[in-house]
C-alpha positions as CSV (number, residue, x, y, z in Angstrom):
1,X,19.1,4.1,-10.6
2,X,15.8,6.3,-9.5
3,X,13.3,4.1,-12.1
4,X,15.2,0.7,-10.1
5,X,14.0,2.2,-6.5
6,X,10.6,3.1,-7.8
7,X,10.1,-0.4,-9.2
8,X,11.2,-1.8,-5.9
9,X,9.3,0.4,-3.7
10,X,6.4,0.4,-5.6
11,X,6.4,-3.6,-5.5
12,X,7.3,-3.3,-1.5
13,X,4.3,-1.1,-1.5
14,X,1.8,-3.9,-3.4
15,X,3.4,-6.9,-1.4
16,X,2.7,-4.6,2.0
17,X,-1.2,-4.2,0.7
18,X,-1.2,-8.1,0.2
19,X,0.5,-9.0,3.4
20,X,-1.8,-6.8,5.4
21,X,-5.1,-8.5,3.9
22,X,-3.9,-11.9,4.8
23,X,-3.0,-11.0,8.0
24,X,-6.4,-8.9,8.7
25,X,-7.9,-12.2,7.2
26,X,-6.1,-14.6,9.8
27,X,-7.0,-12.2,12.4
28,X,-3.1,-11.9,12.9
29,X,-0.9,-8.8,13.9
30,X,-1.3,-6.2,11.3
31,X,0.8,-3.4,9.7
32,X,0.6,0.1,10.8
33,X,-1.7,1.6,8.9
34,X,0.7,4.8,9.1
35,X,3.7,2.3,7.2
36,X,1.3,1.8,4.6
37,X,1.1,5.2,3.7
38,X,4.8,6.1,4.4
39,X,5.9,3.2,1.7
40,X,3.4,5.5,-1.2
41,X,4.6,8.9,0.4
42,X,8.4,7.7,-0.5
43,X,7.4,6.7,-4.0
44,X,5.4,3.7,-3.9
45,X,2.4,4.9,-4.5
46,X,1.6,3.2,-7.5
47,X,1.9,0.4,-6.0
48,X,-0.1,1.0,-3.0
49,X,-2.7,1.9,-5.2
50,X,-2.7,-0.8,-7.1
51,X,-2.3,-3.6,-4.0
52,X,-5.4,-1.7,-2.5
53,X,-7.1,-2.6,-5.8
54,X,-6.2,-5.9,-6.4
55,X,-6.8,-7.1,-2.6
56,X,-9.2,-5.1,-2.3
57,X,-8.0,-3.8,1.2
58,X,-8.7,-0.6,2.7
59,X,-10.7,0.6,-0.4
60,X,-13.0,2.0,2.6
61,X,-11.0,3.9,4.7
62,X,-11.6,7.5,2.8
63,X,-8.1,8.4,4.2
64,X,-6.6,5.7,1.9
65,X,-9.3,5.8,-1.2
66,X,-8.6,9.7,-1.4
67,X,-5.5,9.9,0.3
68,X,-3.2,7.5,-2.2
69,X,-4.3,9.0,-5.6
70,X,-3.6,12.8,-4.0
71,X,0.1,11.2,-3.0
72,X,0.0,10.1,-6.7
């Protein structure tokens, strides 16, 4: 049951990341930054990590390129 919720968080967490860069993109309401750290503090952090990466979104925030592997 625990390795189900980490693979769904963990996508949450990725999806989030995307969702945010279109949105910052379209100039439309974004998502707390504080939610995108609370999905990797309850497990996603994998994910976060690896949506920050792949969208390359808030890679320059040092609170997020520092703060996500330390949650790791």
């Amino acid at each position: 049951m625990k390795y189900i919720y980490l693979i769904v968080i963990n996508a949450v967490a990725f999806l989030m990341y995307g969702i945010d860069k279109d949105k910052a993109r379209k100039g439309k309401w974004r998502i707390k930054e504080k939610d995108l750290i609370l999905v990797a503090v309850i497990g996603g952090s994998i994910g976060a990590f690896l949506g920050m990466h792949f969208f390359h979104h808030k890679t320059r925030h040092w609170y997020f390129r520092y703060g996500i592997p330390v949650i790791m």
